[in-house]
C-alpha atoms as a printed R data frame, in Angstrom:
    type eleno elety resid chain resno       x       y      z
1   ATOM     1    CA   UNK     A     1  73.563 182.248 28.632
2   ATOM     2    CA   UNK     A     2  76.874 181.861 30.322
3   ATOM     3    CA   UNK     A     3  77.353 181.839 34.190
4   ATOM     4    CA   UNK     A     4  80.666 182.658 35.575
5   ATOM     5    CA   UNK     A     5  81.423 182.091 39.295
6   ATOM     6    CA   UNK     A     6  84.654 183.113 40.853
7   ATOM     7    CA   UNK     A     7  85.694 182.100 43.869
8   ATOM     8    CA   UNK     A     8  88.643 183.711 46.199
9   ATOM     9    CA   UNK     A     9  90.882 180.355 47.964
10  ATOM    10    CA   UNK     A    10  93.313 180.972 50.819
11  ATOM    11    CA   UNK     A    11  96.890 179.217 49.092
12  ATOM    12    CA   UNK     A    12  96.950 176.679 52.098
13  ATOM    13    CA   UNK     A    13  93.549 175.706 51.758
14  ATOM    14    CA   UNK     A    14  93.757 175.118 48.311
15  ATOM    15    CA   UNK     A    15  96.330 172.741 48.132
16  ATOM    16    CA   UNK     A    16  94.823 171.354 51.005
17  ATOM    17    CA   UNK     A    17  91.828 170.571 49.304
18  ATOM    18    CA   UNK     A    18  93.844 170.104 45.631
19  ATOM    19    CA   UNK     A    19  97.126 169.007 46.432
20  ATOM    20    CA   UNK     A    20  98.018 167.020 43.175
21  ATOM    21    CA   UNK     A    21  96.303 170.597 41.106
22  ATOM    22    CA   UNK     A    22  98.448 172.674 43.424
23  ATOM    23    CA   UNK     A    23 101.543 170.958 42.027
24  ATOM    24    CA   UNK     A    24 100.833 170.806 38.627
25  ATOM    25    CA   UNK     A    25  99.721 174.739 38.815
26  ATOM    26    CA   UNK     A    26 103.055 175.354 40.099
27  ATOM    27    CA   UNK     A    27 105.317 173.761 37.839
28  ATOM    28    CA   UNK     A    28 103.789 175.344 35.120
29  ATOM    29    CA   UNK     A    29 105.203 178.265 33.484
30  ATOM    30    CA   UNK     A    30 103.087 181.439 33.802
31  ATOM    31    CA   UNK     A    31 101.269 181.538 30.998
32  ATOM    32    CA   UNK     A    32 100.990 185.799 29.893
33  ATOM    33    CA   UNK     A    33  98.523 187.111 27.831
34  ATOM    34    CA   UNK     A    34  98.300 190.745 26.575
35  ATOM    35    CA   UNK     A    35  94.872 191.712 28.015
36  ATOM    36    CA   UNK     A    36  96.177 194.579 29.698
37  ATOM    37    CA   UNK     A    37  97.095 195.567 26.244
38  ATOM    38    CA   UNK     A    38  93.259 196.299 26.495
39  ATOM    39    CA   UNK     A    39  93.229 198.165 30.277
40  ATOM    40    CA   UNK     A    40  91.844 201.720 29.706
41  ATOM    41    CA   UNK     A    41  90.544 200.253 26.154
42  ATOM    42    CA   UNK     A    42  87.316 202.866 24.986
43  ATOM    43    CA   UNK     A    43  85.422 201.210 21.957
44  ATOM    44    CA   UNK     A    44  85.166 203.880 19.292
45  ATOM    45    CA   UNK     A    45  82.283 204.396 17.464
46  ATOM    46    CA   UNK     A    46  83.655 201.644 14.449
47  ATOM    47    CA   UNK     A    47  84.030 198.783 17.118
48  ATOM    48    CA   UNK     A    48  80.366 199.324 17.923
49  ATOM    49    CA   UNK     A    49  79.544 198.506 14.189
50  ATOM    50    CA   UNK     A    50  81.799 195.845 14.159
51  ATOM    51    CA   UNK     A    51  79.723 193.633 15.896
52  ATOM    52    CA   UNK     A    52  76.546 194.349 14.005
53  ATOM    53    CA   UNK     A    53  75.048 191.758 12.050
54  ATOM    54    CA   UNK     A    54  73.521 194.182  9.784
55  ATOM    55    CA   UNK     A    55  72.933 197.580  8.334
56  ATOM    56    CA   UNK     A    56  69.517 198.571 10.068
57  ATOM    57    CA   UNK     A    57  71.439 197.414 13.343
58  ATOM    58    CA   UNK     A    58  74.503 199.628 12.507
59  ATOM    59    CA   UNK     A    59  72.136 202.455 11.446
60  ATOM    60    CA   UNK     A    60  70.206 201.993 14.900
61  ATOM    61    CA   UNK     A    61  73.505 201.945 16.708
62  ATOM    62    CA   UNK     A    62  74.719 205.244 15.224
63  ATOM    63    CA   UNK     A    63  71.755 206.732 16.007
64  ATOM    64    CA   UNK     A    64  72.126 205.659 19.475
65  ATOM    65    CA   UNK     A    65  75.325 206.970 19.811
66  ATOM    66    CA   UNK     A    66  74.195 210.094 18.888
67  ATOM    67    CA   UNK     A    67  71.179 210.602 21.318
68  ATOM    68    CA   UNK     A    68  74.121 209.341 23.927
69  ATOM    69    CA   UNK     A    69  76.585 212.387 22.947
70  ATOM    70    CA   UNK     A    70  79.064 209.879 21.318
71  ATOM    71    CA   UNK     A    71  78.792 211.266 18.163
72  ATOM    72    CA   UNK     A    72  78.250 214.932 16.953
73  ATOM    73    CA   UNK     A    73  75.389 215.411 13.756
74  ATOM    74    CA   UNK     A    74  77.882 215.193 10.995
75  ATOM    75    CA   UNK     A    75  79.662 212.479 12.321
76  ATOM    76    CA   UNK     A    76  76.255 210.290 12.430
77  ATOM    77    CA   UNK     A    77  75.026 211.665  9.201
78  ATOM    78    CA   UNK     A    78  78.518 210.433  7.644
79  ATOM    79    CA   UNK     A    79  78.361 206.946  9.496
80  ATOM    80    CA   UNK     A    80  74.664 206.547  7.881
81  ATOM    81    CA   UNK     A    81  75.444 207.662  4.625
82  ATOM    82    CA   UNK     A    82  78.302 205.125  4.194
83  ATOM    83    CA   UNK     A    83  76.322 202.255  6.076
84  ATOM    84    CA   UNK     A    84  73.960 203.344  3.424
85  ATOM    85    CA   UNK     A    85  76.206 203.285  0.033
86  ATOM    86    CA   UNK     A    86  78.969 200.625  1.600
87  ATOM    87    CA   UNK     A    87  77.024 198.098  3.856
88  ATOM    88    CA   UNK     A    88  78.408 198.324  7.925
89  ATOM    89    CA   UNK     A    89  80.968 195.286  5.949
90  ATOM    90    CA   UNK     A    90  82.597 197.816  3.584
91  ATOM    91    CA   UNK     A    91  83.214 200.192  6.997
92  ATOM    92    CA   UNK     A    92  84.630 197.073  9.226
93  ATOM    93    CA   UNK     A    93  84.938 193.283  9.617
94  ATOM    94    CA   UNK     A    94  82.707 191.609 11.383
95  ATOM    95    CA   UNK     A    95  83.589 190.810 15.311
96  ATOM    96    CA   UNK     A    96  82.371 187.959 16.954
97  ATOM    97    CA   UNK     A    97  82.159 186.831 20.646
98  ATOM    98    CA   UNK     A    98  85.599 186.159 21.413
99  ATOM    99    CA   UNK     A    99  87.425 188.181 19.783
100 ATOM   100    CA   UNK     A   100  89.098 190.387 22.005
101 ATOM   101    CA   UNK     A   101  90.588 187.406 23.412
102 ATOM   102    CA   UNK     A   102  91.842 185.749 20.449
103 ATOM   103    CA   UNK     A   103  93.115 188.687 19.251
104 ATOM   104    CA   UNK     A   104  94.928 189.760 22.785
105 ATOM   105    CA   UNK     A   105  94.308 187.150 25.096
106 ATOM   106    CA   UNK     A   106  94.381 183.354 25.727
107 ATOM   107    CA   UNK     A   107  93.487 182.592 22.112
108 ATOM   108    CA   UNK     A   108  90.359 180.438 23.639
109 ATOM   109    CA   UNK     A   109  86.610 181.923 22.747
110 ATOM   110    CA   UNK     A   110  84.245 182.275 25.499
């Protein structure tokens, strides 16, 4: 399990309190990323089975979907069917944790 805190500084206290961090932060170059490539992002039913580690848990997702309204009968019954003949691998590559942000981010995994 992973425990993020964040923390809000006031700019004077900060280098107050880090005054040799406070200089190197500034004479860095801004580093960008292209997360906001991701802003508004809605995970379509395939990115779901992406991150399955199998075909009972990409079957269970579908159906799950479905009972949500995601996904419309035929849709599901299509998704099953080819989780069925392909494997959820022959529909999409497997996604682990981090890849959103090596893909669009910092490049670092969580």
């Amino acid at each position: 399990m992973r425990l993020w805190v964040v923390s809000e500084w006031d700019v004077d206290d900060f280098e107050k309190v880090f005054p040799h961090l406070s200089v190197e932060l500034k004479s860095r170059p801004q580093m960008r990323t292209s997360a906001d490539f991701l802003r508004g992002f809605m995970p379509r039913p395939i990115d779901y089975l992406a991150r399955c580690s199998n075909d009972e848990e990409a079957i269970r997702v579908v159906n799950y979907l479905l009972d949500k309204g995601e996904l419309n009968e035929r849709e599901a019954e299509e998704l099953k069917s080819r989780i069925l003949h392909e494997g959820v691998r022959g529909l999409v590559e497997k996604r682990e944790e981090g890849y959103y942000l090596r893909r669009f981010g910092t490049g670092s995994k969580i």
